[in-house]
DOTIRO-104023 format. One record per atom (N, C-alpha, C, O, CB): residue in three letters; atom name; x, y, z. Coordinates in Angstrom, 1 decimal, always signed. Atoms other than C-alpha are relative to their C-alpha. Glycine has a CB too. Example, Ala and Ser with C-alpha at 12.3 -4.5 7.8 and 13.67 -1.06 7.14 Angstrom:
BEGIN
<atom><code>ala</code><site>N</site><x>+0.9</x><y>-1.2</y><z>+0.0</z></atom>
<atom><code>ala</code><site>CA</site><x>+12.3</x><y>-4.5</y><z>+7.8</z></atom>
<atom><code>ala</code><site>C</site><x>+0.9</x><y>+1.2</y><z>+0.0</z></atom>
<atom><code>ala</code><site>O</site><x>+1.9</x><y>+1.2</y><z>+0.7</z></atom>
<atom><code>ala</code><site>CB</site><x>-1.0</x><y>+0.0</y><z>+1.2</z></atom>
<atom><code>ser</code><site>N</site><x>-0.9</x><y>-1.1</y><z>+0.0</z></atom>
<atom><code>ser</code><site>CA</site><x>+13.7</x><y>-1.1</y><z>+7.1</z></atom>
<atom><code>ser</code><site>C</site><x>-0.8</x><y>+1.1</y><z>+0.8</z></atom>
<atom><code>ser</code><site>O</site><x>-0.3</x><y>+2.2</y><z>+0.9</z></atom>
<atom><code>ser</code><site>CB</site><x>+0.4</x><y>+0.5</y><z>-1.4</z></atom>
! end
This chain:
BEGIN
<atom><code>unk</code><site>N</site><x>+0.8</x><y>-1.2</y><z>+0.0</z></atom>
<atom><code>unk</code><site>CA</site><x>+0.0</x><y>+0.0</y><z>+0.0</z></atom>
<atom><code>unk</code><site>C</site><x>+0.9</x><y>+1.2</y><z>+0.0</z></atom>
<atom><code>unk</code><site>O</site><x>+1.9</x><y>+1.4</y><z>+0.7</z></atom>
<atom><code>unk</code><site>CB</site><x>-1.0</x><y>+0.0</y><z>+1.2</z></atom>
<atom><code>unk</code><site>N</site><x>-0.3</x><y>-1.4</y><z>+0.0</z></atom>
<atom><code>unk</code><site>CA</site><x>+0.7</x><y>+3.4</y><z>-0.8</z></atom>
<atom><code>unk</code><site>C</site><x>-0.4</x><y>+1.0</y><z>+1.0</z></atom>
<atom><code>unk</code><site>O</site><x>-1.5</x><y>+1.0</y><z>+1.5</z></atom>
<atom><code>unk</code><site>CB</site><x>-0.4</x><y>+0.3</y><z>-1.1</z></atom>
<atom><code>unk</code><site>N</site><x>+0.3</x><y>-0.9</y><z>-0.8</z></atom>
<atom><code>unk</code><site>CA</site><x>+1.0</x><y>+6.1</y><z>+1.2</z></atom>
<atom><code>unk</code><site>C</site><x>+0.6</x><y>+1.5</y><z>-0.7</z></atom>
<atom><code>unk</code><site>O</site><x>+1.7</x><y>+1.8</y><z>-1.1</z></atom>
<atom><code>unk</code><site>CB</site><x>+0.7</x><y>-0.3</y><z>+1.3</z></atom>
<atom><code>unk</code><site>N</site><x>-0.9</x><y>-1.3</y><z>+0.7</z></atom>
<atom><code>unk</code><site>CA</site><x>+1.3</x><y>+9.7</y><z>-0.2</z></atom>
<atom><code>unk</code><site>C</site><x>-0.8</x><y>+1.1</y><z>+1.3</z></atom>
<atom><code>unk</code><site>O</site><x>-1.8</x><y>+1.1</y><z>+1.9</z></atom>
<atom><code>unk</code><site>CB</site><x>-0.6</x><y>+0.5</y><z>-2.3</z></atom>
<atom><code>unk</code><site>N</site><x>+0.0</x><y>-1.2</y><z>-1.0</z></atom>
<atom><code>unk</code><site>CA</site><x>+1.5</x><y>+12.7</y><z>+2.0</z></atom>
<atom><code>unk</code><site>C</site><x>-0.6</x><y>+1.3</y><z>-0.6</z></atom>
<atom><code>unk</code><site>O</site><x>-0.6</x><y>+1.6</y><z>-1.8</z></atom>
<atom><code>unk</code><site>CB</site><x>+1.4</x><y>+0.3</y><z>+0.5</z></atom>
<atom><code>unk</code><site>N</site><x>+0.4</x><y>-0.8</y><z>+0.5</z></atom>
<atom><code>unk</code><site>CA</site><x>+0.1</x><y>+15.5</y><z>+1.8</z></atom>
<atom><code>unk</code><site>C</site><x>+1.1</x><y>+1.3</y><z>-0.9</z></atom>
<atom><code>unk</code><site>O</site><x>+0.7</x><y>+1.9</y><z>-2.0</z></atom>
<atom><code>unk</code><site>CB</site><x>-0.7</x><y>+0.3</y><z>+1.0</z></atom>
<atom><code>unk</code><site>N</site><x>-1.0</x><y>-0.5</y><z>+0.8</z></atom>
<atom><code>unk</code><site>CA</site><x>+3.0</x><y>+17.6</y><z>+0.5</z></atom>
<atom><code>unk</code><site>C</site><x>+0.0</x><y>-0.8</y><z>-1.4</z></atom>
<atom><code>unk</code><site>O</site><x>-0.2</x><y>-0.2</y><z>-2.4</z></atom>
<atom><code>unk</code><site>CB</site><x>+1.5</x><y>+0.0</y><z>+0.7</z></atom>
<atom><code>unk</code><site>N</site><x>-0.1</x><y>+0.3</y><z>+1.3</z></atom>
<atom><code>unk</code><site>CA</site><x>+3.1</x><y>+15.4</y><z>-2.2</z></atom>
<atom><code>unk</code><site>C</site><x>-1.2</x><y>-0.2</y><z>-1.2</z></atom>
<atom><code>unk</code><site>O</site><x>-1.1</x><y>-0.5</y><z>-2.4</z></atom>
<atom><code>unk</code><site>CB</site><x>+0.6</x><y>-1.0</y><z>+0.0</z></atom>
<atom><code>unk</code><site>N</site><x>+1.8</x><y>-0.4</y><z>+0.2</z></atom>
<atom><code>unk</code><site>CA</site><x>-0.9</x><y>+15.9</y><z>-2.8</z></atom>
<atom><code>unk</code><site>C</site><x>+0.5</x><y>+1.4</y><z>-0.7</z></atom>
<atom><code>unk</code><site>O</site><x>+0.3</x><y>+1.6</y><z>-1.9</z></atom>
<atom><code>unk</code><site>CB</site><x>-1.2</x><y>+0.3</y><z>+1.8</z></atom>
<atom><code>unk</code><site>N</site><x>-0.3</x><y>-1.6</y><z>+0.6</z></atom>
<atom><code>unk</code><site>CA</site><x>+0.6</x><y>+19.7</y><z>-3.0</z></atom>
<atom><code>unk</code><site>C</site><x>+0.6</x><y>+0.1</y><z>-1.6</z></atom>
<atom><code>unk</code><site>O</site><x>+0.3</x><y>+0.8</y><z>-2.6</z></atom>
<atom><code>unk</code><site>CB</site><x>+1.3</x><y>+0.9</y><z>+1.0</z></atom>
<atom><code>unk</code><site>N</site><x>-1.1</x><y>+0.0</y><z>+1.3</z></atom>
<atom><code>unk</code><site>CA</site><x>+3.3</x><y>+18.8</y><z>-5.6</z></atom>
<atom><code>unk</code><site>C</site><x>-0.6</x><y>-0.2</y><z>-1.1</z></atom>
<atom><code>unk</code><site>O</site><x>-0.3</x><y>+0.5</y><z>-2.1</z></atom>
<atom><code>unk</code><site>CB</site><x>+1.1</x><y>-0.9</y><z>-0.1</z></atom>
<atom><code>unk</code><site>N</site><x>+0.2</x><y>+0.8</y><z>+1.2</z></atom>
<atom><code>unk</code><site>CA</site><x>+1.5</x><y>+16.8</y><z>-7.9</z></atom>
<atom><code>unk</code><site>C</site><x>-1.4</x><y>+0.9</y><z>-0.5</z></atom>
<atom><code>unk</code><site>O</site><x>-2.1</x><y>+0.7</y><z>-1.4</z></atom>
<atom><code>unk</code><site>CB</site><x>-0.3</x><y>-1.8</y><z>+0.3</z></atom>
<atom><code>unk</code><site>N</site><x>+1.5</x><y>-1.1</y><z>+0.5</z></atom>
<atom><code>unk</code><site>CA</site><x>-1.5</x><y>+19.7</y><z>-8.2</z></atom>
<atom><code>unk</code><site>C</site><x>+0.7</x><y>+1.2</y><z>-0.2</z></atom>
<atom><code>unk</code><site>O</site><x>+0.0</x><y>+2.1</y><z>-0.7</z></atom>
<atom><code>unk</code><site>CB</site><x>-1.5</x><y>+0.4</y><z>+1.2</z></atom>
<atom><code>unk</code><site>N</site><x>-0.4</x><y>-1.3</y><z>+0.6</z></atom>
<atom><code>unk</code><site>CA</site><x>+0.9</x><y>+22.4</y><z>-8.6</z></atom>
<atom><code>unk</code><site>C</site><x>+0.8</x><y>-0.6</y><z>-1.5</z></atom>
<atom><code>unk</code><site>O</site><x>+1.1</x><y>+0.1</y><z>-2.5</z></atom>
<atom><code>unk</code><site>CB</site><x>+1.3</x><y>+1.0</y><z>+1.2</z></atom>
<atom><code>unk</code><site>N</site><x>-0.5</x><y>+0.1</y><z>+1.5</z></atom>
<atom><code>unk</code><site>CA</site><x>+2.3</x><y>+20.5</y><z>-11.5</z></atom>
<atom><code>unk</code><site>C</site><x>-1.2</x><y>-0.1</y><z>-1.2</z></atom>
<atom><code>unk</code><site>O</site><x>-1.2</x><y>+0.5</y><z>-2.3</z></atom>
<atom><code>unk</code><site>CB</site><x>+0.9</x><y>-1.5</y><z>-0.1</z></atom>
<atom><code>unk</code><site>N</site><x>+1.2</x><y>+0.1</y><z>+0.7</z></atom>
<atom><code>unk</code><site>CA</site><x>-1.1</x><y>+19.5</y><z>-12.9</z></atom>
<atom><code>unk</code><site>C</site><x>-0.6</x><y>+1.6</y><z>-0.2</z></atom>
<atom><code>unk</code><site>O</site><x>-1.2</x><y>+1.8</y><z>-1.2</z></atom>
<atom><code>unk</code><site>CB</site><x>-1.0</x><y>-1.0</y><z>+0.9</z></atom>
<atom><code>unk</code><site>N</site><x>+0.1</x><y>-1.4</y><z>+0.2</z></atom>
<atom><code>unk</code><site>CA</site><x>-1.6</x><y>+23.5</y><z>-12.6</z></atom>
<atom><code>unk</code><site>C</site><x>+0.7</x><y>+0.8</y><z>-1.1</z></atom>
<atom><code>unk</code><site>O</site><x>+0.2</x><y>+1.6</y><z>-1.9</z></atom>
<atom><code>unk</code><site>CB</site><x>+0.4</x><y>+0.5</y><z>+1.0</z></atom>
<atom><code>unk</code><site>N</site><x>-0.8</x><y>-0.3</y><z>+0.9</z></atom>
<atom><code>unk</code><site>CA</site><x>+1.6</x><y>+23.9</y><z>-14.4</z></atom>
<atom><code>unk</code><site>C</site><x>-0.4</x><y>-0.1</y><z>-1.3</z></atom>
<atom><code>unk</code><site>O</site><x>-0.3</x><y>+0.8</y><z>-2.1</z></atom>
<atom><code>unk</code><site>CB</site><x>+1.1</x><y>-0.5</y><z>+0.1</z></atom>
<atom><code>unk</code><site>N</site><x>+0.4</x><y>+0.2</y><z>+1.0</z></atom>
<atom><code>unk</code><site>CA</site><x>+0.3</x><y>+22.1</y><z>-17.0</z></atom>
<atom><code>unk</code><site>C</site><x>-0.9</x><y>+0.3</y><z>-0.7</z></atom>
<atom><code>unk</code><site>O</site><x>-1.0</x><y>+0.1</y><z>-1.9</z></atom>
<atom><code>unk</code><site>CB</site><x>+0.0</x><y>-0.5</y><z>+0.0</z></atom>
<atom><code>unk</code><site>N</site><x>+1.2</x><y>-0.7</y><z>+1.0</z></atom>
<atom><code>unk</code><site>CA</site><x>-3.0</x><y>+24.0</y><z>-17.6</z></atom>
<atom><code>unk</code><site>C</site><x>+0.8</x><y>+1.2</y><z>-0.3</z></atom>
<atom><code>unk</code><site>O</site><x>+0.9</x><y>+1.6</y><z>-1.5</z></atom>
<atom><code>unk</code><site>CB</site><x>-1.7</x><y>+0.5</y><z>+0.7</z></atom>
<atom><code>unk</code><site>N</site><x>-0.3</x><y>-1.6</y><z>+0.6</z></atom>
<atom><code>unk</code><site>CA</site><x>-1.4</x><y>+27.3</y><z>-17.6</z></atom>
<atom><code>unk</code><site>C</site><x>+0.8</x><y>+0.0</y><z>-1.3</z></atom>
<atom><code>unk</code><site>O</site><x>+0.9</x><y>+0.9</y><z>-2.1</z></atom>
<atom><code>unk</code><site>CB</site><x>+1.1</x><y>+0.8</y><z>+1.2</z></atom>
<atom><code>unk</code><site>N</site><x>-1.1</x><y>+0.2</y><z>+1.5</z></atom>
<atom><code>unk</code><site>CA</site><x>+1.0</x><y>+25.8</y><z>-20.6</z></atom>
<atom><code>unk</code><site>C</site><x>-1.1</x><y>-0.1</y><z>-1.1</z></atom>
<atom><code>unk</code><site>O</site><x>-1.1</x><y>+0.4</y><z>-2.3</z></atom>
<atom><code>unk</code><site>CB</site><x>+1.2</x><y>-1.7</y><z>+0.0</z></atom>
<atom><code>unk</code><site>N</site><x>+0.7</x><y>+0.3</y><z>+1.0</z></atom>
<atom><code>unk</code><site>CA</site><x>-2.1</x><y>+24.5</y><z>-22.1</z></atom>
<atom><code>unk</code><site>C</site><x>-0.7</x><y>+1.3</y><z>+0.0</z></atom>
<atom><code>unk</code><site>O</site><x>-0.5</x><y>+1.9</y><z>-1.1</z></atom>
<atom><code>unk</code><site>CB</site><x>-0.8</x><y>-1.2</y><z>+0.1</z></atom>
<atom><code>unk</code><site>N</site><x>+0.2</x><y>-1.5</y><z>+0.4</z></atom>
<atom><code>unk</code><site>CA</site><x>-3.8</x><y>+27.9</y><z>-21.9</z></atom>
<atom><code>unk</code><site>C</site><x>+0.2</x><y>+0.9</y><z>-1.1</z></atom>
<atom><code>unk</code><site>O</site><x>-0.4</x><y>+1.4</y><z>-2.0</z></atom>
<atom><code>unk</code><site>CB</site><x>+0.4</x><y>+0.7</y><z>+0.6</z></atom>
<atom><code>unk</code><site>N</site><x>-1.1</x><y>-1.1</y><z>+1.2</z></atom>
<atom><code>unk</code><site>CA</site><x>-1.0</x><y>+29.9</y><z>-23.5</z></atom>
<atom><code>unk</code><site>C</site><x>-0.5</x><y>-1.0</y><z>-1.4</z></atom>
<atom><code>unk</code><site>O</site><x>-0.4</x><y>-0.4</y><z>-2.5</z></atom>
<atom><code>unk</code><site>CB</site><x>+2.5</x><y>-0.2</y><z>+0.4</z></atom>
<atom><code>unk</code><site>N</site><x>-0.4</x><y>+0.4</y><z>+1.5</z></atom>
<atom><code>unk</code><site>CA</site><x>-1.4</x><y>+27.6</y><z>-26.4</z></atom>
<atom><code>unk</code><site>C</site><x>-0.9</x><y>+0.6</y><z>-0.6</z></atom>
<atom><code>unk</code><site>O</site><x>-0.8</x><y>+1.2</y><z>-1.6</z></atom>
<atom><code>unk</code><site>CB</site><x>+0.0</x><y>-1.3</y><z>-0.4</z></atom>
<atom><code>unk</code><site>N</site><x>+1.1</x><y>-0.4</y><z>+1.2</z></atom>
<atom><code>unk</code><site>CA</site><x>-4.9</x><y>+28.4</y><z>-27.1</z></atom>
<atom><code>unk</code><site>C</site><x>-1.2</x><y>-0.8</y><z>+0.6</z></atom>
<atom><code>unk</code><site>O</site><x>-2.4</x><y>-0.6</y><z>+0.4</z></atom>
<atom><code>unk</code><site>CB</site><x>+0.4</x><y>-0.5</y><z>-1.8</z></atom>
<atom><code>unk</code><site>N</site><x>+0.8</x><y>+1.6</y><z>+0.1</z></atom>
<atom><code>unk</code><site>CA</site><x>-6.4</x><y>+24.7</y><z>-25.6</z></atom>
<atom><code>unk</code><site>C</site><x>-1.7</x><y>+1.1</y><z>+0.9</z></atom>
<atom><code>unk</code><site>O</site><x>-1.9</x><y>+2.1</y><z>+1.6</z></atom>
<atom><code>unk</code><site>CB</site><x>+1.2</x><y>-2.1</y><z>+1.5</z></atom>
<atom><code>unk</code><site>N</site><x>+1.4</x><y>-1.2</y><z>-1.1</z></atom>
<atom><code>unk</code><site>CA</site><x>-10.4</x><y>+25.8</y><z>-24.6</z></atom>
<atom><code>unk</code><site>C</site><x>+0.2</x><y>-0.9</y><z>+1.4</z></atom>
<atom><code>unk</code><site>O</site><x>+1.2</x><y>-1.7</y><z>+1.6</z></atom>
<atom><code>unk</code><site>CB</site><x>-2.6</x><y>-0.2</y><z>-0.7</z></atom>
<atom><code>unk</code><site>N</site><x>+0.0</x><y>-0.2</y><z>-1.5</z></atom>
<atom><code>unk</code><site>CA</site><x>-11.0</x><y>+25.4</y><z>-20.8</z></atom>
<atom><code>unk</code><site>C</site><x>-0.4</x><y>-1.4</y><z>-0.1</z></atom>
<atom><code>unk</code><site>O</site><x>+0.5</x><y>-2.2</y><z>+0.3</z></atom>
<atom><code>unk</code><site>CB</site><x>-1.1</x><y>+1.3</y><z>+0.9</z></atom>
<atom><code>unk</code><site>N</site><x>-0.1</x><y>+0.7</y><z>+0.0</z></atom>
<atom><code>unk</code><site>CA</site><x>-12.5</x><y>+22.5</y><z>-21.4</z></atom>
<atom><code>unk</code><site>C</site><x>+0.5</x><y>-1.6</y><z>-0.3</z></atom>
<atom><code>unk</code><site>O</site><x>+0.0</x><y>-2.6</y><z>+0.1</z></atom>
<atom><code>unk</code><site>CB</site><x>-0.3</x><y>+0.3</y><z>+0.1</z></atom>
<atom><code>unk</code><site>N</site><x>-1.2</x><y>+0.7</y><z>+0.0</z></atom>
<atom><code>unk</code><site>CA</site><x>-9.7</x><y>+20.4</y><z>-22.6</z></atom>
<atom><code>unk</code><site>C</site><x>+0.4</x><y>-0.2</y><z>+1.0</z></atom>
<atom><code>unk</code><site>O</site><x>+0.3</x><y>-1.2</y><z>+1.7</z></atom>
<atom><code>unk</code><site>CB</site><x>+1.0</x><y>+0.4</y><z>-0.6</z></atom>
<atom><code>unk</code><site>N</site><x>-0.9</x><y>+0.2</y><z>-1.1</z></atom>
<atom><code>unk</code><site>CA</site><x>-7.8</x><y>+21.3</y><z>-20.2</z></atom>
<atom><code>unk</code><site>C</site><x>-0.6</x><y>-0.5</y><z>+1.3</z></atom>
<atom><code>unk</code><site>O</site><x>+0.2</x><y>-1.2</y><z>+1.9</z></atom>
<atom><code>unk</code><site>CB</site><x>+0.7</x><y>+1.1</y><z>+0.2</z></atom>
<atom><code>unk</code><site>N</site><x>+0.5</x><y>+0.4</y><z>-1.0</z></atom>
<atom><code>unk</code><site>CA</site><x>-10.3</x><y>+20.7</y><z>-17.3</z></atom>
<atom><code>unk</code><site>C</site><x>+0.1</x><y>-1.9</y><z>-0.2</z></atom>
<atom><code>unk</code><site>O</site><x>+0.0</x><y>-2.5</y><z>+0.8</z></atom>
<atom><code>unk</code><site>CB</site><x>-1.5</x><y>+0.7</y><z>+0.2</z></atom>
<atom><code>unk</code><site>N</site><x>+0.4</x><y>+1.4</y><z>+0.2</z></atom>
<atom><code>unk</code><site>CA</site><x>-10.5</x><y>+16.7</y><z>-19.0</z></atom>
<atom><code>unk</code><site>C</site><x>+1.7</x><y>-0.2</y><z>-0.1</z></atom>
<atom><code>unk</code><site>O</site><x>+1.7</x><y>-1.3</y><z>+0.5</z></atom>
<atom><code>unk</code><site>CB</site><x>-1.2</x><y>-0.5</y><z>-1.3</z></atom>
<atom><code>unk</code><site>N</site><x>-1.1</x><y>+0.4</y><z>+0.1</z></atom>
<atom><code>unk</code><site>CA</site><x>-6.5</x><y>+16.4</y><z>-19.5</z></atom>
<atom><code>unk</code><site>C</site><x>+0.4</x><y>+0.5</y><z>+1.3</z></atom>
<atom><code>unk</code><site>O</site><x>+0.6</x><y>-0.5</y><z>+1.8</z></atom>
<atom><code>unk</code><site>CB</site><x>+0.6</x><y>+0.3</y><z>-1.1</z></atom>
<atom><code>unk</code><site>N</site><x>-0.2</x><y>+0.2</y><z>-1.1</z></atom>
<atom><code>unk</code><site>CA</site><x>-5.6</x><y>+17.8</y><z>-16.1</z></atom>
<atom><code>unk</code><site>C</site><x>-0.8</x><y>-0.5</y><z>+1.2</z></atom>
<atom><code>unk</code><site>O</site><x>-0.3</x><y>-0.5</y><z>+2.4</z></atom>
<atom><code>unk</code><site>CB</site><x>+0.5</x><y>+0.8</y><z>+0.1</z></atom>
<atom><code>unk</code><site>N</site><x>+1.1</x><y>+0.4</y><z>-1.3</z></atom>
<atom><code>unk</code><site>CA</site><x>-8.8</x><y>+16.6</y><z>-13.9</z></atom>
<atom><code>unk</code><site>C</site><x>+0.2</x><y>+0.9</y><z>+1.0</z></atom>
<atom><code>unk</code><site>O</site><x>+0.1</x><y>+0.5</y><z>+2.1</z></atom>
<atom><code>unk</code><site>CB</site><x>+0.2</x><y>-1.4</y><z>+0.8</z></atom>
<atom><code>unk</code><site>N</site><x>+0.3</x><y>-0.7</y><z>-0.7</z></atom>
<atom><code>unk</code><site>CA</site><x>-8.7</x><y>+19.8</y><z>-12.4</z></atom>
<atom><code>unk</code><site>C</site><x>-1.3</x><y>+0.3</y><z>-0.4</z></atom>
<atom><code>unk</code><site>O</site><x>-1.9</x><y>+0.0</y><z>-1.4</z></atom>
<atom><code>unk</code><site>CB</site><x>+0.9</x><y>+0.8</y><z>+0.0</z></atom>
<atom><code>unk</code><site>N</site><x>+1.5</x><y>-0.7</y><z>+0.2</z></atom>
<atom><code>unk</code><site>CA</site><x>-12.0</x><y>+21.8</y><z>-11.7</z></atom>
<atom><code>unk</code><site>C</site><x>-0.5</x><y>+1.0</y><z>-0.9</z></atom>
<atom><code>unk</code><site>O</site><x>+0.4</x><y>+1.8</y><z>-1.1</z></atom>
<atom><code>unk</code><site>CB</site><x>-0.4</x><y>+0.7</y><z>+1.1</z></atom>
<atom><code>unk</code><site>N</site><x>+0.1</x><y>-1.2</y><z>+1.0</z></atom>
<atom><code>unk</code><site>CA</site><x>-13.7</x><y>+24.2</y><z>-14.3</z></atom>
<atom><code>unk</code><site>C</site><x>+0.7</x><y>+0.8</y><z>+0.6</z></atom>
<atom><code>unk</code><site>O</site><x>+1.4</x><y>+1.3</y><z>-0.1</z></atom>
<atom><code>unk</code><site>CB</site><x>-1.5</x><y>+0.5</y><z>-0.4</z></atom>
<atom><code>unk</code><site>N</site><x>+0.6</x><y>-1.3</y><z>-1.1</z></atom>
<atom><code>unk</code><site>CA</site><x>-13.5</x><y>+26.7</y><z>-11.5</z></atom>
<atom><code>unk</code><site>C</site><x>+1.3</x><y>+0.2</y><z>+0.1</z></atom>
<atom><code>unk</code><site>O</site><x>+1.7</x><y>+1.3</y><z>-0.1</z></atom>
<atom><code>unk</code><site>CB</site><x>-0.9</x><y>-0.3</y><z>+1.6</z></atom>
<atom><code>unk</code><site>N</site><x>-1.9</x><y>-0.9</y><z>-0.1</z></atom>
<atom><code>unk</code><site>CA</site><x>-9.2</x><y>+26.2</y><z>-10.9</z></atom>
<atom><code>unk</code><site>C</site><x>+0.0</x><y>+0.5</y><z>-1.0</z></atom>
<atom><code>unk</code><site>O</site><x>+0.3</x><y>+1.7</y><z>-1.1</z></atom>
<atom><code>unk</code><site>CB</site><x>+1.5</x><y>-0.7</y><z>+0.1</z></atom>
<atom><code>unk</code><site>N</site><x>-0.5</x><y>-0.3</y><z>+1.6</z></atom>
<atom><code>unk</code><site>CA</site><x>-9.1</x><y>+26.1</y><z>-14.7</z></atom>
<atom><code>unk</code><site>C</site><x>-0.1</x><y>+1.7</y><z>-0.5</z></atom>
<atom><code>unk</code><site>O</site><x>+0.9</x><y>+2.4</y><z>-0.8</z></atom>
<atom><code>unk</code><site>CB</site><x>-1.0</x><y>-0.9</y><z>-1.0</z></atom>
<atom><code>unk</code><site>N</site><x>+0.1</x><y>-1.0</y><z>-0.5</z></atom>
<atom><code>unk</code><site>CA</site><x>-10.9</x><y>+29.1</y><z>-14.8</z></atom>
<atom><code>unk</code><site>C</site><x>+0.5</x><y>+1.2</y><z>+0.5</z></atom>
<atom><code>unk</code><site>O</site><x>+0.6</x><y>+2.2</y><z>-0.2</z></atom>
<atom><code>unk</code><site>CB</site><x>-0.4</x><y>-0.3</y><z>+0.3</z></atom>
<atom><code>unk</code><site>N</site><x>-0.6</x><y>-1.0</y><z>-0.5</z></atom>
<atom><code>unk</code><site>CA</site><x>-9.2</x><y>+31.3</y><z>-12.3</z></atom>
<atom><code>unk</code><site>C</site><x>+1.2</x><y>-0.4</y><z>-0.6</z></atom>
<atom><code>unk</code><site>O</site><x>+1.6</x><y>+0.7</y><z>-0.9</z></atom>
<atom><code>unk</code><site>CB</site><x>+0.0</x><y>+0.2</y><z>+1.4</z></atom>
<atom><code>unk</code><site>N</site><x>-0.7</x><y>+0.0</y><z>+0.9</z></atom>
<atom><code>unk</code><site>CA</site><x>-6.2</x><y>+30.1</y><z>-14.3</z></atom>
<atom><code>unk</code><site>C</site><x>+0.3</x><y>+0.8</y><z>-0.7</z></atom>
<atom><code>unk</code><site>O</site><x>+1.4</x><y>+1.5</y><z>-0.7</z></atom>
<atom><code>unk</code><site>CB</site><x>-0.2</x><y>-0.5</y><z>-0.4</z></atom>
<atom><code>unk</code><site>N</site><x>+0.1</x><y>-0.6</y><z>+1.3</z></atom>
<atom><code>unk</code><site>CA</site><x>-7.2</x><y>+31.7</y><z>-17.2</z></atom>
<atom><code>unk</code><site>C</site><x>+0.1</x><y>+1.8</y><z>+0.3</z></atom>
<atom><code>unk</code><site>O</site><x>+0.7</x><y>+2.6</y><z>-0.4</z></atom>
<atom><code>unk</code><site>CB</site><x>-1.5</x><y>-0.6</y><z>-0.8</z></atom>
<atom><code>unk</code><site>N</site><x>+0.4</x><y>-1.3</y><z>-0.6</z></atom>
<atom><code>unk</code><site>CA</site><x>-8.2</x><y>+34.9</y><z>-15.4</z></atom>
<atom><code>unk</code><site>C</site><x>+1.7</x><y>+0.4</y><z>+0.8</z></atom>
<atom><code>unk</code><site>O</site><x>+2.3</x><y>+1.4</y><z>+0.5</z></atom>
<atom><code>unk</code><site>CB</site><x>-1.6</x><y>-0.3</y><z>+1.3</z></atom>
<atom><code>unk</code><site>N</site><x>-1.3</x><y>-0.8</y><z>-0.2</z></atom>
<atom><code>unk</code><site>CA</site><x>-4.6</x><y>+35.1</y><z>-13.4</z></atom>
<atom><code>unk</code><site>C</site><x>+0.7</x><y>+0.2</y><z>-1.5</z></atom>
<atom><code>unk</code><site>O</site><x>+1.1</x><y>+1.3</y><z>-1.8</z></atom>
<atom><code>unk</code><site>CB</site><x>+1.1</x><y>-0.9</y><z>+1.2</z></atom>
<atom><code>unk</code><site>N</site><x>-0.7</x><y>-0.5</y><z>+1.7</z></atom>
<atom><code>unk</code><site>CA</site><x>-3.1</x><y>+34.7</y><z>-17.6</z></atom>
<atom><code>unk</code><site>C</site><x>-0.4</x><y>+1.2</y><z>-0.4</z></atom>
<atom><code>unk</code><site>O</site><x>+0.5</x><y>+2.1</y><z>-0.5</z></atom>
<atom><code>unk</code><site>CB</site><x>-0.6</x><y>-0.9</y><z>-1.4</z></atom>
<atom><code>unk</code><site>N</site><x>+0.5</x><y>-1.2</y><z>+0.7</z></atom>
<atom><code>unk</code><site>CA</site><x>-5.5</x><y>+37.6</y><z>-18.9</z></atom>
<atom><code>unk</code><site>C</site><x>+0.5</x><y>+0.9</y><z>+1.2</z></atom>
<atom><code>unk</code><site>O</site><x>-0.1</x><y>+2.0</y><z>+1.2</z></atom>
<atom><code>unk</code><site>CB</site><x>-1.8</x><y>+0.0</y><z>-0.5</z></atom>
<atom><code>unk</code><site>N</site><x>+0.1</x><y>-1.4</y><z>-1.1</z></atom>
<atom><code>unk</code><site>CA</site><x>-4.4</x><y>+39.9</y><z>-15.7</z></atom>
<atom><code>unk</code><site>C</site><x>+1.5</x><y>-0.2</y><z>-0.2</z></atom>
<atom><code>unk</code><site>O</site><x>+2.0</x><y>+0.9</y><z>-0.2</z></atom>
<atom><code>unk</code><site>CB</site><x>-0.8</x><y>+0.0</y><z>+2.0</z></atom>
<atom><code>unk</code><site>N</site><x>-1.1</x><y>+0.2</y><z>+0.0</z></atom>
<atom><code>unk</code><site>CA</site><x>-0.8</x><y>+38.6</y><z>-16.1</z></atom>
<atom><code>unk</code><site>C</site><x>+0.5</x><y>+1.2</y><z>-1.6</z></atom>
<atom><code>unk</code><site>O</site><x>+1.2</x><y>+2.2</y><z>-1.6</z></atom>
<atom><code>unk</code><site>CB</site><x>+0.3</x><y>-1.8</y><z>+0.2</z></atom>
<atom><code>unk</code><site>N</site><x>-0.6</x><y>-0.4</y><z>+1.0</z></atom>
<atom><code>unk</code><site>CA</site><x>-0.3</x><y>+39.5</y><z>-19.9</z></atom>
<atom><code>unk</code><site>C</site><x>-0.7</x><y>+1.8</y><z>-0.1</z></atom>
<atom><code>unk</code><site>O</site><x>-0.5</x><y>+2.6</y><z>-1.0</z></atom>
<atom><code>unk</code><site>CB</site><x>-0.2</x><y>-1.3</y><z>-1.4</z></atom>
<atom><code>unk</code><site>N</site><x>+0.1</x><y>-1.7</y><z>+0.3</z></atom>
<atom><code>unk</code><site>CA</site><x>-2.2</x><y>+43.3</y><z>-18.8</z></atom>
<atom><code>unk</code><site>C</site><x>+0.8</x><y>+0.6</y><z>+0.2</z></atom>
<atom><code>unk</code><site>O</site><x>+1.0</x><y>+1.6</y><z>-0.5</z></atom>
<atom><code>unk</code><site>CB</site><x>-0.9</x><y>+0.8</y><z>+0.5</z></atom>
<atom><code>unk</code><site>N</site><x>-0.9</x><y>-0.7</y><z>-0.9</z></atom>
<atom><code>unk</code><site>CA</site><x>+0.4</x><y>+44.2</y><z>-16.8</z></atom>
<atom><code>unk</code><site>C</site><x>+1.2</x><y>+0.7</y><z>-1.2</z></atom>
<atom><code>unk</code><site>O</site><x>+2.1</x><y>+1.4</y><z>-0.8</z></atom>
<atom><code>unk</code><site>CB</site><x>+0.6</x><y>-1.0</y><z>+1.3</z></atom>
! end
């Protein structure tokens, strides 16, 4: 049996994060990326929303 910790709960969803924000930039719609990372509309989402506030600046 496996045991995963919570730190590594953290890790493995900031990478799954990493990886929408890449898929974003490309173009992928929201829901792609919600079905290739099994994240929530809703992170995906605020995702997209920190990108569009990132590239105002």
């Amino acid at each position: 049996m496996e045991i995963v910790t919570s730190w590594e709960k953290q890790g493995a969803n900031k990478a799954l994060e990493q990886v929408a924000l890449n898929s974003l930039r490309e173009g992928l719609p929201v829901e792609i990326v919600v079905k290739v990372t099994d994240l929530t509309i809703e992170r995906v989402q605020e995702l997209k929303a920190e990108l569009k506030a990132e590239n105002n600046k």
